[in-house]
C-alpha positions as CSV (number, residue, x, y, z in Angstrom):
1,X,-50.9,-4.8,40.5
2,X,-50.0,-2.5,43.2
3,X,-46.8,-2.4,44.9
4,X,-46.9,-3.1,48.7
5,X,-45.7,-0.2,50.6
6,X,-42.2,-0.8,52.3
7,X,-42.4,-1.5,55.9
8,X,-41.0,1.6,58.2
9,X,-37.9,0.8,60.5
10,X,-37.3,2.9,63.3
11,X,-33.2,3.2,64.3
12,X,-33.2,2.6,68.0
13,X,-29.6,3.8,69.3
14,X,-28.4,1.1,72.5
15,X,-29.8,2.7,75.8
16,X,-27.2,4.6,77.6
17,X,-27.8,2.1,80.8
18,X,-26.9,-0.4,78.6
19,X,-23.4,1.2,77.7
20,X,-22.7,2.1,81.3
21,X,-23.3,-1.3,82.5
22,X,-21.3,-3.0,79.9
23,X,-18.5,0.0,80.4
24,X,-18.7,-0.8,84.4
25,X,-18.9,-4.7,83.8
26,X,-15.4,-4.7,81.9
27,X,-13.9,-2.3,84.4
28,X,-14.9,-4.7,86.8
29,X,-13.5,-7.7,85.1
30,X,-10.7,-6.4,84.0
31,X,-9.7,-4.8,88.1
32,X,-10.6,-8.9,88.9
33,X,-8.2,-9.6,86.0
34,X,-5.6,-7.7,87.9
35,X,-6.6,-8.2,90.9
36,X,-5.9,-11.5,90.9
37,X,-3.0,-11.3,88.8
38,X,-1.4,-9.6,91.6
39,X,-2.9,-11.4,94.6
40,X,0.4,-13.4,95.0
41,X,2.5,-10.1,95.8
42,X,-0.9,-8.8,97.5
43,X,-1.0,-11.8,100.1
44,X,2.4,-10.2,101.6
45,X,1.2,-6.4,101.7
46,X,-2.6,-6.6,102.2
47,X,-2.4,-7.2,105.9
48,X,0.5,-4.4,105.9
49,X,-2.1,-1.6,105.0
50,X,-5.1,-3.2,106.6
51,X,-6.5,-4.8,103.0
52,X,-6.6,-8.4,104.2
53,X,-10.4,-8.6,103.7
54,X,-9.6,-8.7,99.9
55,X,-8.1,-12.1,100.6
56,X,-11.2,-13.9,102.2
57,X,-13.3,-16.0,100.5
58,X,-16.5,-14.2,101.4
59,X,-15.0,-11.3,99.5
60,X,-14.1,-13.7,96.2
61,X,-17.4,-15.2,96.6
62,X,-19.2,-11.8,96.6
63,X,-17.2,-10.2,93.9
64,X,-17.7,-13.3,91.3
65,X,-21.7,-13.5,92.1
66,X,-21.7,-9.6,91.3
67,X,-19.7,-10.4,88.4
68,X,-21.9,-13.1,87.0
69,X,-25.1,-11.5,87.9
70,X,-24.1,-7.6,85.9
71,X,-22.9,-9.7,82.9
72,X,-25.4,-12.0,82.5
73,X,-27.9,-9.3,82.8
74,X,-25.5,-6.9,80.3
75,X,-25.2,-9.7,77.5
76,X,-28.5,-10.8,77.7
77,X,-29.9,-7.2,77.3
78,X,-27.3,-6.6,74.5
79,X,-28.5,-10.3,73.2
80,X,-31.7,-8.6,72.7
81,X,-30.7,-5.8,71.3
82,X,-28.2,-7.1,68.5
83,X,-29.1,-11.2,68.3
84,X,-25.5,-11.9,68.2
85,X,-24.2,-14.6,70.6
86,X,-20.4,-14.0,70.0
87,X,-20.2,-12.2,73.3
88,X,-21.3,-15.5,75.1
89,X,-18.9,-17.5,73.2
90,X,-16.6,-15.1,75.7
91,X,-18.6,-15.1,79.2
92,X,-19.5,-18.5,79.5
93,X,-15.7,-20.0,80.0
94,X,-15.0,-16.9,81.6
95,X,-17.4,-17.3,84.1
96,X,-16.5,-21.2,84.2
97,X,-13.3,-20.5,85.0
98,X,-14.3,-17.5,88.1
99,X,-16.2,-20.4,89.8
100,X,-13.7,-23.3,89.7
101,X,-11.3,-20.9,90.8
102,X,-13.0,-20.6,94.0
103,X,-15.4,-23.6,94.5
104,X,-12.4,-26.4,93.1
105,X,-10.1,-27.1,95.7
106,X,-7.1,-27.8,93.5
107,X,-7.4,-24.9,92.0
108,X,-8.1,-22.3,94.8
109,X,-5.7,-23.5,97.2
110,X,-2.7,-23.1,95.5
111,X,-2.0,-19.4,95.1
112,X,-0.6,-19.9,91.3
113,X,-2.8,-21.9,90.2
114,X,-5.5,-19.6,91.5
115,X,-4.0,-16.3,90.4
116,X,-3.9,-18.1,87.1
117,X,-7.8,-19.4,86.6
118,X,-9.5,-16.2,88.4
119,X,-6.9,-13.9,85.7
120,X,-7.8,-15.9,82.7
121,X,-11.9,-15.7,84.1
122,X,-11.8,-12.0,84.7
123,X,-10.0,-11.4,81.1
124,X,-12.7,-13.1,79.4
125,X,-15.3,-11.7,81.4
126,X,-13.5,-8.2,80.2
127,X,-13.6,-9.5,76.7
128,X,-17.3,-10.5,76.6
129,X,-18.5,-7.0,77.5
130,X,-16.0,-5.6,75.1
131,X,-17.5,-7.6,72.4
132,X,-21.0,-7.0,73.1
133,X,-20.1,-3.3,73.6
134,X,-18.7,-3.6,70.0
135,X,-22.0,-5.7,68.9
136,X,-24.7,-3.1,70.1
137,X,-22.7,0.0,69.0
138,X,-22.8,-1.3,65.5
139,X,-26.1,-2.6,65.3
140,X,-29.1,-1.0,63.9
141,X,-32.9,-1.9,63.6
């Protein structure tokens, strides 16, 4: 009986769009992170040096859209790259909590309580592209 010949496997290294994206997509999450960490100091000094357009809700509706759009797309690409999920287990609560803390009234209008839910959103958002940075840089086919 002969043996069956073992299948080839190619070793496919993660694009380097992919890293960039995921590197830019926990930049970005984590500058939300602190940006709205701070937004309760900001509120007094943004109209000082001509900022207050960080403080609309046009701007906070922009910037978690971009958010959800460049980390879905990230994950999903890692997703397919390494089949691990872990980094969703991350994004989805994240991104939960970006969107109730500007669609839910009680939570956006008081400035704590929204400084709070859009810090804890952003740092899991940060965390999620960590993780599926981690994910795709160990994973070979």
């Amino acid at each position: 009986m002969a043996t069956p010949a073992p299948v080839q496997t190619t070793v496919r290294a993660p694009h380097p769009l992919a890293r960039w994206v995921d590197s830019l997509g926990m930049s970005g999450a984590a500058l939300c992170a602190v940006h709205c960490a701070l937004l309760p100091v900001a509120l007094v000094l943004l109209p000082v040096l001509g900022l207050g357009w960080w403080n609309s809700p046009a701007f906070e509706f922009g910037f978690v859209l971009f958010a959800t759009l460049l980390a879905s797309a990230s994950l999903w690409h890692g997703y397919r790259h390494h089949h691990a999920y872990h980094a969703f287990l991350w994004l989805v609560p994240g991104l939960a909590s970006l969107w109730a803390g500007i669609s839910v009234e009680a939570l956006h209008h008081p400035v704590v309580a929204h400084a709070i839910t859009m810090s804890l959103g952003g740092s899991l958002v940060a965390i999620a592209h960590l993780a599926n940075m981690r994910l795709s840089r160990g994973h070979t086919h």
